[in-house]
Each structure stands twice: as structure tokens, then as C-alpha cells.
N, C-alpha and C positions, 0 to 999 in steps of 0.2 A: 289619894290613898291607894295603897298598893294591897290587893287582899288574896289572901291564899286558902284555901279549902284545903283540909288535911284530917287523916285519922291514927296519923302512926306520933306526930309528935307534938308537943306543947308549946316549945318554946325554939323560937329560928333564930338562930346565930344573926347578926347583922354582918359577920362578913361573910358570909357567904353571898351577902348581897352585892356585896362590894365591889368585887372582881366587874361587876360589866360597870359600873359607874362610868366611866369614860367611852365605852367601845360604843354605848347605843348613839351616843348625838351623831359621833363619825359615821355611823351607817344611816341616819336619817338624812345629814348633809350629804352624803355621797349619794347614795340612791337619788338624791334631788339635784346635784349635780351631772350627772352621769345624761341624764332625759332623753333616752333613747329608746324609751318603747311607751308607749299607750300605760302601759302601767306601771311605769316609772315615774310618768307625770304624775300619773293620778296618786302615786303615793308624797310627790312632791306636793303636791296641792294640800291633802290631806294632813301633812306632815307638817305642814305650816305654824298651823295654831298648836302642833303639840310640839319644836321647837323649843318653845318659852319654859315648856312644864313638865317634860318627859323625859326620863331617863330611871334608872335603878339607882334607888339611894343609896349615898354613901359619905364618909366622912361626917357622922352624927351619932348619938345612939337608938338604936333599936330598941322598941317593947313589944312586944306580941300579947295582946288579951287573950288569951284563950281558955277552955275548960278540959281539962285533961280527965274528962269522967272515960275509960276503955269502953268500947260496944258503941258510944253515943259521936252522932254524926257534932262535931267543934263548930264553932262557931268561927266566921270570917275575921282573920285576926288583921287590926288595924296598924299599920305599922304606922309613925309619926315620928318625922325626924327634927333634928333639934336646929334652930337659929342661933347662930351667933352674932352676936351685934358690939360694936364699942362704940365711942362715943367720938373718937375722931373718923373711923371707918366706914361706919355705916353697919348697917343689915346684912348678912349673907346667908341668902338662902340656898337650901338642896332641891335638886329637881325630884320632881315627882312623879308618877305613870299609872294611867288605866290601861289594866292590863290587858282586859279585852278587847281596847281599842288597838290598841298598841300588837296583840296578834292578829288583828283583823288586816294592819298594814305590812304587817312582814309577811304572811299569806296570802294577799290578794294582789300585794303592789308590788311586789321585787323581782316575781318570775314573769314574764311573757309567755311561758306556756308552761301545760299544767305536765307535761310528760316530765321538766324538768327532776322532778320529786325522785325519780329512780334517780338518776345520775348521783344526786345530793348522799341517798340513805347508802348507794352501793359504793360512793368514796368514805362514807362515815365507818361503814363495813370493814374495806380496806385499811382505812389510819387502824382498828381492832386491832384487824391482824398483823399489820405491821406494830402496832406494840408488844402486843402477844409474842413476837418473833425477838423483837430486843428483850424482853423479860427472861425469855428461855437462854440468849445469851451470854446474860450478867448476870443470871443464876444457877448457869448450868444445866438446868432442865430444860430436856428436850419437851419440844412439840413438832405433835405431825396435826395430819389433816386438816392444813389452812387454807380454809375454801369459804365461798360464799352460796347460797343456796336462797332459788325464788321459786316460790309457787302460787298457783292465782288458783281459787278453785271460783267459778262462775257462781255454780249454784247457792252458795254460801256466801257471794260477794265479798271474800274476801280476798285479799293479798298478802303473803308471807315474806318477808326477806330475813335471811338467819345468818350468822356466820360461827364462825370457833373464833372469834379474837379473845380479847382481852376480858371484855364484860365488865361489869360494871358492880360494886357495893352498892348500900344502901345511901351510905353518905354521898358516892357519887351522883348516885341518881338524882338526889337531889340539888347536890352543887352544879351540875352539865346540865340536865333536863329540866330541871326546876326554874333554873336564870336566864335567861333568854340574852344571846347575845355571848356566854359565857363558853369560851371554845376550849374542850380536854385538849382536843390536838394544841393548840396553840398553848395553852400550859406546858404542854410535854414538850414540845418541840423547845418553848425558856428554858425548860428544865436540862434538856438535852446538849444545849450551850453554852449555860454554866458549865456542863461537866467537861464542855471540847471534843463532844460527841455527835454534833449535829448537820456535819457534813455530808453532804449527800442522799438527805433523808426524802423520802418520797411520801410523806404523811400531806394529806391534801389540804384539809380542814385551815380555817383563818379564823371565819367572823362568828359563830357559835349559832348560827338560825336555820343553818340547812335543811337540821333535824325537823322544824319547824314546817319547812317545805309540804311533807307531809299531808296537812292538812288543806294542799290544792286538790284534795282525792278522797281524801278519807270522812268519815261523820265521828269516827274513833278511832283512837291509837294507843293500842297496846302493846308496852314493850316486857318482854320477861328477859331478865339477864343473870349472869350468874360469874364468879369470879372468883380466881384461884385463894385469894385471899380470905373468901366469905364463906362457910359451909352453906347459906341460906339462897334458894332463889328469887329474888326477889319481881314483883310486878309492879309495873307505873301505868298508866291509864289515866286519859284524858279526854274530852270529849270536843267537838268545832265549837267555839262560842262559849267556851267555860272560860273562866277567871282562875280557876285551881287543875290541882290533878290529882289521883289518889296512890299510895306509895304503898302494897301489902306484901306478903308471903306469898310465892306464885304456887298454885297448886300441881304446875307443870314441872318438872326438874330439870335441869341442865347440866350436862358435866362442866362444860365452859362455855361462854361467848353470849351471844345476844341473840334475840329472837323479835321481830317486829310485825305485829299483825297489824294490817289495817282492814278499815271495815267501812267499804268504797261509799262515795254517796250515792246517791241515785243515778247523775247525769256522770257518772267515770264508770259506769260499768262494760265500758273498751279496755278495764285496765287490768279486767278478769280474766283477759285471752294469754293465754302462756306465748302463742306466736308473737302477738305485739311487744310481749315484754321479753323475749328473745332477739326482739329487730332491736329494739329501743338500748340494748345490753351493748350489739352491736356498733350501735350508732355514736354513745357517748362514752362507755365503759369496757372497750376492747382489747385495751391494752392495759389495762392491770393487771397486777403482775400474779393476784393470788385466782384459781380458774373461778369462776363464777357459772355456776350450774342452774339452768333453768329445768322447771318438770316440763317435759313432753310427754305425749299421745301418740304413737305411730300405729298403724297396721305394717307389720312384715309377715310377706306371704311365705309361708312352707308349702312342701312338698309330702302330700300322706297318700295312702292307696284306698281307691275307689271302691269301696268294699263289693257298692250293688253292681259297678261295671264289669268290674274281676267277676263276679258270680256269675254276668249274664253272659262274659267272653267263655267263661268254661264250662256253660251250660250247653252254647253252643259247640261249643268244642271237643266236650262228648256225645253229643247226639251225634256230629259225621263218624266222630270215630267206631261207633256200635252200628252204626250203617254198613261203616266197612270193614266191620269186623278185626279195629284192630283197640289195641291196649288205650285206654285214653292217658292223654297228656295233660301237663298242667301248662296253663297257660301265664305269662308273664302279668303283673300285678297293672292294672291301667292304676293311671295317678290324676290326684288332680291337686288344685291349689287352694291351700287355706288363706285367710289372712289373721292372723293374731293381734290381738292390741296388745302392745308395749306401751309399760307407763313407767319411765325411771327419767333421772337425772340425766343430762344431755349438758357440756361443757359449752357457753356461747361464745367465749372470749380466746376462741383458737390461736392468730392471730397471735405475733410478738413483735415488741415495740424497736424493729429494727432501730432503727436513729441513735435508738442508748447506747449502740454496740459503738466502738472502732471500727472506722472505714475499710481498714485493713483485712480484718475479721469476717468480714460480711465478702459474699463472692457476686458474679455478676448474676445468676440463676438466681440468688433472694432478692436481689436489689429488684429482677423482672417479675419475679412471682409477688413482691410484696407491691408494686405497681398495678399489678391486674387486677390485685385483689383488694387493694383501698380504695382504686377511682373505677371499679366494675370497668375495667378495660381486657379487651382481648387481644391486642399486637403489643407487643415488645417495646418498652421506649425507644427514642431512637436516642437516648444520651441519659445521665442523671449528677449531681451533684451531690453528696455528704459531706458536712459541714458543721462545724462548731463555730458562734460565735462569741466573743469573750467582751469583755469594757465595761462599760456603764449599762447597759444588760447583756445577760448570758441568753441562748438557747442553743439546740441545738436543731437540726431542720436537714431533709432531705429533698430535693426539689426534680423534675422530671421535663422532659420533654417528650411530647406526648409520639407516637410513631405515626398517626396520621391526623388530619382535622377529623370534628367530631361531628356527625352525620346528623344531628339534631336541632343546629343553630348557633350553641356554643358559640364558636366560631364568631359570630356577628361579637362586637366588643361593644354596641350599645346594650348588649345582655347582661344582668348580671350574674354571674357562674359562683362557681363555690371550689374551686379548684385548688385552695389553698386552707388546710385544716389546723385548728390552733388549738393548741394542748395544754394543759398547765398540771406539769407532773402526770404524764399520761390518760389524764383524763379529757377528753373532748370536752372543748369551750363553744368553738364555734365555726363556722364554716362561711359567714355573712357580712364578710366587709368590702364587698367592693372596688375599690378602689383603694383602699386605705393601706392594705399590704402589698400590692401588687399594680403598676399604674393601668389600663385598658389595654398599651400594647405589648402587655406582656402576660394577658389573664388566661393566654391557654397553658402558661407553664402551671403544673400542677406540683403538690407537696406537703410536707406536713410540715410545722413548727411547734417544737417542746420546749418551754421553759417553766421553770421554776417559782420563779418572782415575781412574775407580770403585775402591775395595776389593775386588778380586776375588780368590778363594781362588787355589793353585795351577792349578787347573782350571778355572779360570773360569770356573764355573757356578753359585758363592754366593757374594752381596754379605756381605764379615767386616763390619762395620762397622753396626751399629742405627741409630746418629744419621742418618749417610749415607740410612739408607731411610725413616727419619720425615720427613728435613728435602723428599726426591722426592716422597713423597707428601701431601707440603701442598702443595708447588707445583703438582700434577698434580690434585690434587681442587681447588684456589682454579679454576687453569685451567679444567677439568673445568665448575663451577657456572657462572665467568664466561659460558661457552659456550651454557650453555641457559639463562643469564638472557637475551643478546642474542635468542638463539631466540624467545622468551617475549614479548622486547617488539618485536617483530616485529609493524606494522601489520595484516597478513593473518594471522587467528588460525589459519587450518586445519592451516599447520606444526606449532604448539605441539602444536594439539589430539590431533594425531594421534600424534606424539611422546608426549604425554602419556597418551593411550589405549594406546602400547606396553609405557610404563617408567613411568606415575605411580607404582605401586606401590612399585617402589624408592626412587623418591623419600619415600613417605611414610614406610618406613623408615628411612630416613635422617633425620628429623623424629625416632623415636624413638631412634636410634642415635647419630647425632652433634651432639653436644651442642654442639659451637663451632659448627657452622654451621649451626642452625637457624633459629636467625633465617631467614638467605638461603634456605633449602631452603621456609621458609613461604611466600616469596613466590610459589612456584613451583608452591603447590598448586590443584589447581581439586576445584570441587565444583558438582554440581546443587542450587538454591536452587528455593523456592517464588516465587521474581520472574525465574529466570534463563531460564523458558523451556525449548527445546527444546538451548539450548546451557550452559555451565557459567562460574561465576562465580570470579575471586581470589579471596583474601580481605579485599585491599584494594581491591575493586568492591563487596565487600559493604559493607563499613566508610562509601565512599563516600557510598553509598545510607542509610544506619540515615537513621531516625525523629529528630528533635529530643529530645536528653531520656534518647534509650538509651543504655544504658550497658553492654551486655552482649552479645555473638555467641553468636545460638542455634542450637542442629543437633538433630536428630533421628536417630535411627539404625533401619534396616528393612532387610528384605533385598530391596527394589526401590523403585525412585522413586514406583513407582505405592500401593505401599502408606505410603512414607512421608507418601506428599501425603492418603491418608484415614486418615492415624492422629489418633487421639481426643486427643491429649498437643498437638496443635499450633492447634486450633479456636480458642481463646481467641486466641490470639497473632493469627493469621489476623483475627480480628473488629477487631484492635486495628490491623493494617496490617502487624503487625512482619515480618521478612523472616526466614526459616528455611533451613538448611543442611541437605541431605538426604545423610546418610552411608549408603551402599549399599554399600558394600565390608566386609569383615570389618577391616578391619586400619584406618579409617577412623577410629572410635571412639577405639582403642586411640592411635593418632595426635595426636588433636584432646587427647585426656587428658594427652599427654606435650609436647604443645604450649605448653598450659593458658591463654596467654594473645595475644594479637596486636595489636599498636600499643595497646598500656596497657589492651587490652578481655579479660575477662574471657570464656572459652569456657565454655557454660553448657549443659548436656545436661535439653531442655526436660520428660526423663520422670522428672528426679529430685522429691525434695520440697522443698518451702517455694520453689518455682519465684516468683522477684520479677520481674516483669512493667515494672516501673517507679515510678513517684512515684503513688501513690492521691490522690484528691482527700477534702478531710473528708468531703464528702457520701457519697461509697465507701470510708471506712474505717468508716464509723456503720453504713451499707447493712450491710456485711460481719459488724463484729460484731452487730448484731439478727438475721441469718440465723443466725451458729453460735450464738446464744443460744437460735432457736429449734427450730433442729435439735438442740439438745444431746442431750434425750433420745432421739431418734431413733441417734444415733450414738455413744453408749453401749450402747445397746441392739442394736447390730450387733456392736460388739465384742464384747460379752457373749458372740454368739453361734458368730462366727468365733472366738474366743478366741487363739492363739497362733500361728494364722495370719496375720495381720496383729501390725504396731505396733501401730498407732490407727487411727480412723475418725474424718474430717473432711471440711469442707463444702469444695469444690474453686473454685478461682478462675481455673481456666483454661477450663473443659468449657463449648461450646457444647449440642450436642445429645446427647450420649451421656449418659446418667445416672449413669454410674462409671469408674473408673479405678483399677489400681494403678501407683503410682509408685513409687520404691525412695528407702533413705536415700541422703545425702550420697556417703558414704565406703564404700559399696559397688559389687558389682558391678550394672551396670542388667540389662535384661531381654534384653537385645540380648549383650551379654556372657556373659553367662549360657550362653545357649544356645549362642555360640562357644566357652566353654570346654567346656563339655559333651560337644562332636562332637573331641575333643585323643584321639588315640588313648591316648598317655601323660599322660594328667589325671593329679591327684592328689587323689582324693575328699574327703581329711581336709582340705586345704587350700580344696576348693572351699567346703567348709558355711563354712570361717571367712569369704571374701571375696564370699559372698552378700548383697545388700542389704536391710536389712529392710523389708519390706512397707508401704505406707503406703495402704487404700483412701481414695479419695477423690471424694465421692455430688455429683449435680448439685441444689443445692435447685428446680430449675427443672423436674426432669422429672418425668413423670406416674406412674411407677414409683415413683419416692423419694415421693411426695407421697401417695402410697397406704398404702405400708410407714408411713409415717409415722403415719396412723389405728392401723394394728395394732400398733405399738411398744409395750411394756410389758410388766410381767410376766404378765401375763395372755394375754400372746398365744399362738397356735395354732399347731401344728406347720408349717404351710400356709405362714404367714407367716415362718417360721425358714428352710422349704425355701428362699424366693423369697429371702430374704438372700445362702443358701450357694450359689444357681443365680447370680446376680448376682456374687458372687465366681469361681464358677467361669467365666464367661462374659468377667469383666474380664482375667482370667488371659489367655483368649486373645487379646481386643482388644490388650492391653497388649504381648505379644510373650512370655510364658510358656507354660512345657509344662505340663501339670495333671500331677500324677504319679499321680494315679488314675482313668485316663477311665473305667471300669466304674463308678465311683459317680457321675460324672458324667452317663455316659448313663442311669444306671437313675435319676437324680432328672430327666432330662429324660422321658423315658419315663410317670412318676409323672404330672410335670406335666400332661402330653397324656391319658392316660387320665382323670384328674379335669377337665379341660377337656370331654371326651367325655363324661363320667357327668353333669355339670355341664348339657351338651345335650341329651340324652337328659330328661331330667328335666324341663326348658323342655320339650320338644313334648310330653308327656304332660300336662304338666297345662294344654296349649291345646287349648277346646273344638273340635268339628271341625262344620260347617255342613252341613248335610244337601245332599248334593249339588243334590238339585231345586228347592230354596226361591231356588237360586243360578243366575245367567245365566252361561254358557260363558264361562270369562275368554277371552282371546283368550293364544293362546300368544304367549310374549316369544323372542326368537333367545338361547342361550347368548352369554354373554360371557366373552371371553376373558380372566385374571387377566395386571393388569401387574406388574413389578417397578420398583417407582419407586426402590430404594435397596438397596446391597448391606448398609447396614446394619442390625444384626439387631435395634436399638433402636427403628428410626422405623417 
């Protein structure tokens, strides 16, 4: 049974009830679909067992018992709706509603937070004035002062929100605020499209319970309104926890519009500071279009004159002058500083909703001034995009690129940011998804998004609808890229670069991560090459540049520029002209690997094995194999000795001056990798031995080192010459970009070596005879010379 407490009337229309018959189930299933906050469950949950039984009656007839004695408080009038039944059909019954229960769930389950309640009453404000505004146009009477006005007074715990809209009759009050669920706007707006009038209307309002919101704050709510149609001001008042509300003659008067007190509970008396409801104005209600006025409190200091200073400056000032006998002067007024309190109406919603305009219209100083001022940023973007998008949803959206990283963490894209703000007809929705509009490597682009239509829950704070957020976020990341391509091909490279010194990283995740648009995300990468100099190359400047005949983009990986350019893996290449990619990044490799290839060229990681250089000529394929013929046994004999620390042992066709190298297989991890997953707090050890690369040494036949080992090869050779093999492996390890995992036997065979080097000396000057000092003329002493370092390498 549905009961209503009343003193104005007898007898309630049953349709006035009628109108939400449909709209309540939709917002109980939605709200239970939607489950995305704490208290969206808990209305789902709750919502459950009233499913079966809840809703506003309709399609039956209404009775109302009541006692129409005037002065005396009526009695709860029982409505009871009618069954229909036949006899092949069945029964059909109307839902039915506890009203109490039923506002306990739209007040306590829909919002996630209680601040919401402003947002709701100052878009209810707004649809006012925007009717108020079409009224005066289809009847020729003007209105002025369409504004919105808050005031909080502490002491009084109260809160006021007023506007000049439309306001409301006595019938209405009852048909909008009486029916729960029952939206004016949404009537107005049918109404407005029957007539072929409702293009472009910025009225907010959908599901008719906003009003309702409300009571996340209030213990009462008192509305007085008034209406160009009504000479009467009418009051509505209801209390948290009531089943009715009371509908009288307000004793306040209004020339027009609405006026909303509420009367905070206990634990919302945060909501009596006019600062907080100033930010909060900000935050959700900025850009509407009619001003929205908050009361403030300032002190501003003036300037008055010192009266006791002045008195005691020209007190003094005639006692020297009667000293000396002359005319006294008047002296200049000292001042000092008051401060006055100022108590008036202060505009919070400054602030216009650029995006609505034409791109055209807007110049580049609003585009920067409206950047600073939405995302509290102080530099310039360094690019921006305005946009409209059209199909199966509309919005419209403005997007940014920020002019540097942001000093706070941001930056990190396991964070999650708020960099992208969602509007529905200018009113702020929300600023909390994650990942959903935007993927991780593209969360430092920042922007708003305005549409109209969106899927939005009862509370309009979750998009119901998937496709709706796939289909935003193609458009917003196509947009997104188109923006920093134009950036990119920008004559003056130091924008890009510097852009690119912010957020390459992301980008290069995004290489790994989004697989439709890498292609596009390729072009956009730079890197330091062994031809690019002190600046950084595409990868289709590299491409540009290859060799006649190449057929392959090569890179290196190091953990700095400077070591990549003396790594031993790239000498060969270097002698040949070829141009090399210097990966200095961790995430660099991994990138280029998930790349794998760029304009039909193969990415080729110059430290792996069977490294192809290009087309050999016969003369250097014969050259080649007479070398490994003649090194055979030399490089058997190494593996023999390494044994299952390497693959294999092979004559190298890359190494200029170094006499060894390890390289790793194909389909493993390089050395470079290795050591990045190593330092993974949460590695997986069993995993890492699988994705290990197998060893591959590979000896220079050119250096004087191999060419020695080479006499000692064989089974007959000497422990000495075993060491020099496993010292030369251990030494490669670290050229190559490997950790030795046993440096104690490392240092103790370096150790070995240098004493047998020393005994080796020692041994020399004993058995040189020594010249009898006198038989010899005084050599003439030589000056100490200083030792140079000609090469950091430990080979030459």
C-alpha cells in the first residue's frame, strides 16, 4: 500500500500516479546492473525482494479514503489497485510500493557520495532556467536575471539553493515532487519534440529522483516556489524517513522561480561552509551556462588616516617649530590599514564551456588559458586537438598534450589519473575511469568529453553501456595519435623531442600493447643511431639512409649510448658503413621485439647468432670457410673445454678488434634482457632458466690471442692454456653484457694469472748476467715516463 500524508487535498488523481508506472523497475534494474560502487550493490541487494512488488501504480483505478474536515491533520490515504483476471489469462496483477522503503533506496543506494546532492539540485536549477528562457520566447515576454544563488549559513545549519527559473504551481508540485521517479524535464523535453523543437536542448534532467538526492544531507527539505502562471507561493516540505510531505501557502513570496532550504543533519555540517560549496560548484557545475552565485565572506583592507598618529606627528611638529620660532606646519595624514568584511554574491562558475564553440572561433591563447585552468597547469600545452564526434554517439571533446611530465608521479601509468573529464550537457559526470576512455599509454593526454546522450546509470556516475565506451575510446585515441603525428611532423624538431623526452616511454608501450595501432605508434618512435649524432633518428630516417643491398634494421641494446657505441657486437657492422640503433632504455628491446618488423624490414638484434650482414661475395664465402676449416680444431678444443657452458665455438664474422664474443641463440633471451629480468622483484626463476639464450662463443681468427691458443690446442695441452680459454670466456661474459655468477673464481684465475706472469719475470732477471759496475761508463739517468691509456679496451 502506497500512503500519502496530506492537508491541502482530498481526493489524488490516479494519474498522476501513473506517469512513473514504468520508469521505477528501469531504475531498480539499472542501478542493479550498473554494480560499481559499494552502494550500488547494496541497493542491488536490497532491491531484490522489492523487484516482485515495487513500483507506482498504474493502469487500474484509484480510491483515496480520506477526510476532507480543513484545520484537521487527514488521515493516510490507502490507495488499492484493481486486478484483472479472465478466465483463459489468468490474474494480472499491479505493482505495488513502500514508500519509505523505496526512498530509503534511492537516498542511500544510487549516489557513492553525499557531495553529489549539489551537482543534482543546481542541474535541476538550471533545466528552471532553461525553461523559463524558452517560455519568454514563445511568448514574447522578456526575462532577465537568470541566475542561480547558494547560501549556507553555519550557525542555522542550513543550506539554501534559489534560482529565477520557471517554478512551479501547486499541481505541479505535486505531480514532480510528489511522484518519485516522475522527471518535468523529461516531460518537457516529449513535449518539445512533438512540436520539432528539441534540437539542441541542454535541459539535464532524465530519471526524476535527483530532487530526492537531497536527503543524503538534509533531516528537512523545504521547497517555496512560485510561478508565472500562479499568483500563489506555494511550500512543499518533507521530512528524512516520512512516507508523505506537506503542500501549503508559503508565507515567504517570490516574484518567480524556486527556492530550496535544506536543514543539514547532524554528521553534513561540512556542507555549511560556503568555501566547500564554492569548490564543489567548481568541480561538477562550471560550466553552466546560467552564472551560479555562491555567498562569501571576505575581509578587503582599505586605506583611512591614523587619526592618534597624525595627532602625535603634529604634536611633534609644532613643539620644534615654537622652539624655533617659526609658523607651524601641518603635517601629512599617517595611514593605516583597515580590513572590512564583505558579505555579497561572488560568481563561482567563471569558466566557459569552450568545446561548444567552433574550432574556428576559439584562438590559440583560450585553447592555453582554458588548459591551465581545467587541469591547474602552469606551461602551455605543447599541442591540443577540438573535435566533434558524429555516428552511433555524438560528443564533442577537446584533448591536450601536456608541455611537460608531471612532477608528482602521474607520469607512472600503473597510477591511476583523472586526466580525462566527462560531461553530459555540461555538467561534470566524472573523472574516474581508468582505463576505459583512455588505454595506460596514453593517460597523460588530458581533455574533456561533452555529450548529450550518454548511458548513464541512475546516478550518473557509470557509463551502463560497453560498446558506447569502446566505440569513445577509438575515437579519442585515433584523435589522441592524429595529434602527436602532426606534433612530430612539425619542421622545428625540439617540440617533438622534447615531448618525446617526456612520454616516449609510453609510447613505446603502446608499440607493445596496442596492436591495431602500431603501425602508427612506430612512426612516432625515436632512437639514438651510430650516424644520428648528438640528436635522435625515426625509423623511417633510418630506413631512408640503409646501405644499397640491406635488408635488415639493426639495434644494439646497453645501458648508455656510450657504451653501446664501444660494444664489440657492432665493430663488424661499423667497418661495413651499416648504421645501428642504440637501445638505452630498458623497455626499448622488449619494444623493437614486439615490433619485429618496419616498412617490410626485418628488426634484427646485432648480439644474436648467425648475425647476416648481407650478400658475401665468393671470394668471402671461400675466405670464410678456409678460416673455419682452419680453426676447426682450435674450436673444438675450446668447447671441449668450456663444455656445457656454451652451445658451440665458432670463428666470428662480425669482430673487428676484440678476439671473442658471446652471442645468444635466436629464440632466447639476449644479454641485455637477461639482466632486465633479473633485477623483476617478482621474477619467476623456473621460468627465467627456460627463456635463457643459449650461449654461442665466438673467437676473432684475426687476434693475437686466438692465434696463440691456437699453437696450444690439442690434447696435449697444459693446464695454462685451459685457464686462458675459461679467462677469455669469463672476460667475454662481461664485454658482452653478462653477469659471471661466480666472480670468486673468476678473480682467483685472474689472480693465478698475474702471479705466474710475476714468477715468469722474476725468472727473466735471474738468469740475466749483471755487468760489473766499473768495467761500465755512468749511463746517464733517463726522466720517468708517464704510462698512457690509449684504449679502455681490455684486448688492445
Amino acid at each position: 500500500l502506497l500512503h500519502f500524508r496530506t492537508r491541502t487535498f482530498a481526493t489524488m488523481s490516479a494519474s498522476m500516479m501513473m506517469s512513473s508506472s514504468t520508469t521505477l523497475p528501469k531504475i531498480i534494474v539499472n542501478a542493479r546492473a550498473s554494480g560499481k560502487s559499494a552502494g550500488q550493490a547494496r541497493m542491488a541487494r536490497r532491491a531484490a525482494p522489492l523487484a516482485r512488488s515495487a513500483s507506482f501504480l498504474s493502469g487500474g483505478s484509484a480510491v483515496a479514503h480520506t477526510k476532507s474536515t480543513v484545520g484537521k491533520k487527514l488521515r493516510k490515504a490507502h490507495v488499492v489497485t484493481s486486478a484483472t483476471a479472465t478466465s483463459t489469462e489468468g490474474e494480472t496483477f499491479q505493482y505495488q510500493a513502500e514508500v519509505s522503503r523505496l526512498m530509503d533506496l534511492i537516498v542511500n543506494s544510487l549516489y557513492s557520495s553525499k557531495e553529489i546532492f549539489l551537482r543534482e539540485l543546481v542541474s535541476n536549477a538550471s533545466d528552471a532556467l532553461d525553461k523559463a528562457r524558452f517560455d519568454s520566447l514563445t511568448n514574447g515576454v522578456a526575462v532577465d536575471g537568470l541566475e542561480i544563488k547558494i547560501r549556507a549559513d553555519a550557525e542555522a545549519k542550513t543550506l539554501t539553493i534559489e534560482d529565477t527559473g520557471i517554478g512551479m504551481t501547486k499541481s505541479d508540485i505535486i505531480e514532480i515532487l510528489g511522484t518519485i521517479a516522475s522527471s518535468g524535464t523529461s516531460k518537457f523535453m516529449d513535449m518539445l519534440k512533438e512540436k520539432g523543437q528539441g534540437e539542441g536542448s541542454n535541459l539535464i534532467g532524465q530519471f526524476g529522483v535527483g530532487f530526492y538526492s537531497a536527503f543524503l544531507v538534509a533531516q528537512t527539505v523545504t521547497v517555496i516556489t512560485k510561478n508565472n502562471n500562479d499568483d500563489t507561493t506555494w511550500q512543499w516540505q518533507a521530512d528524512q524517513g516520512s512516507d508523505g510531505f506537506t503542500v501549503k501557502e508559503a508565507d515567504e513570496k517570490l516574484e518567480r522561480g524556486t527556492k530550496i532550504i535544506l536543514t543539514l543533519k547532524e554528521d553534513s555540517g561540512e556542507f555549511a561552509d560556503n568555501m566547500k560549496l564554492k569548490n564543489l560548484v567548481k568541480t561538477y557545475s562550471e560550466f553552466i551556462t546560467f552564472p551560479i552565485k555562491v555567498w562569501t565572506e571576505t575581509q578587503v583592507p582599505e586605506e583611512v588616516v591614523n587619526v592618534e598618529a597624525t595627532a602625535a606627528a603634529q604634536k611633534v611638529k609644532d613643539e620644534a617649530a615654537e622652539k624655533e620660532g617659526k609658523e607651524p606646519e601641518k603635517v601629512k595624514d599617517v595611514m593605516k590599514t583597515n580590513f572590512n568584511d564583505l558579505k555579497q554574491y561572488e560568481v563561482a562558475n567563471e569558466s566557459k564551456p569552450l568545446w561548444v564553440r567552433p574550432p574556428k572561433e576559439v584562438t590559440d591563447e583560450e585553447y592555453n588559458d582554458f588548459f591551465k585552468a581545467t587541469f591547474k597547469e602552469f606551461m602551455d600545452p605543447a599541442a591540443h586537438s577540438h573535435f566533434v564526434a558524429e555516428g552511433d554517439i555524438e560528443f564533442r571533446s577537446i584533448v591536450y598534450l601536456p608541455g611537460m611530465a608531471p612532477f608528482d608521479g602521474q607520469n607512472d601509468m600503473q597510477a591511476k589519473n583523472k586526466n580525462i573529464k566527462l560531461f553530459v550537457k555540461r555538467v561534470f559526470i566524472s573523472d574516474d575511469f581508468g582505463e576505459e576512455l583512455m588505454p595506460r599509454y596514453l593517460q597523460f593526454v588530458k581533455g574533456v568529453v561533452d555529450s548529450s546522450d550518454l548511458p548513464l546509470n541512475v546516478s550518473r556516475e557509470i557509463l551502463q553501456e560497453g560498446r558506447v565506451v569502446r566505440i569513445m575510446r577509438k575515437r579519442l585515441v585515433r584523435k589522441s595519435l592524429d595529434m602527436i603525428k602532426e606534433l612530430a611532423a612539425q619542421e622545428d624538431k625540439s617540440a617533438y623531442n622534447d615531448f618525446f623526452e617526456s612520454f616516449g616511454r609510453q609510447l613505446k608501450v603502446g608499440v607493445i600493447e596496442d596492436e591495431a595501432n602500431r603501425k602508427t605508434l612506430a612512426e612516432l618512435l625515436r632512437f639514438s643511431t651510430s650516424q644520428s649524432g648528438d640528436t635522435t633518428a625515426s625509423l623511417a630516417e633510418y630506413v631512408g639512409r640503409m646501405k644499397e643491398g640491406q635488408k635488415s634494421i639493426y639495434f644494439v641494446s646497453a645501458n648508455s649510448k656510450d657504451a653501446a657505441q664501444k660494444s664489440p657486437f657492432i665493430e663488424g657492422l661499423m667497418k661495413r658503413g651499416l648504421e645501428v640503433l642504440y637501445l638505452v632504455e630498458p623497455i626499448d628491446e622488449i619494444t623493437l621485439t614486439n615490433l619485429q618488423t618496419y616498412d617490410d624490414k626485418p628488426l634484427v638484434d646485432v648480439s644474436k647468432d648467425e648475425l647476416d650482414l648481407g650478400e658475401d661475395t665468393e671470394e668471402e664465402k671461400k675466405e670464410a670457410e678456409t678460416t673455419e676449416a682452419d680453426f676447426k680444431a682450435l674450436t673444438d678444443w675450446m668447447k671441449e673445454v668450456l663444455g656445457d657452458q656454451v652451445e658451440k665455438v665458432v670463428v666470428s664474422n662480425r669482430l673487428g678488434d676484440s678476439p671473442c664474443i658471446l652471442a645468444t641463440s635466436k629464440f632466447g633471451w639476449s644479454a641485455n634482457m637477461e639482466r632486465i629480468m633479473r633485477a623483476q622483484a617478482m621474477g619467476d626463476n623456473k621460468a627465467m632458466e627456460y627463456m635463457k639464450g643459449r650461449k654461442v662463443f665466438e673467437i676473432n681468427p684475426n687476434a693475437a690471442i686466438i692465434k696463440a691458443l691456437k699453437a696450444k690446442a690439442g690434447p696435449g695441452s697444459s693446464q695454462m692454456a685451459k685457464d686462458q680459454v675459461q679467462l677469455m670466456f669469463d672476460t667475454a661474459m662481461l664485454t658482452s653484457g653478462f653477469i659471471i655468477e661466480n666472480s670468486s673464481e673468476f678473480a682467483s684465475r685472474i689472480f693465478s694469472m698475474m702471479n705466474m706472469t710475476a714468477e715468469e719475470a722474476s725468472t727473466e732477471a735471474a738468469d740475466t748476467p749483471v755487468a760489473a759496475a766499473e768495467d761500465k761508463p755512468a749511463a746517464a739517468k733517463s726522466d720517468a715516463i708517464e704510462p698512457e691509456i690509449l684504449s679502455d679496451d681490455p684486448w688492445k
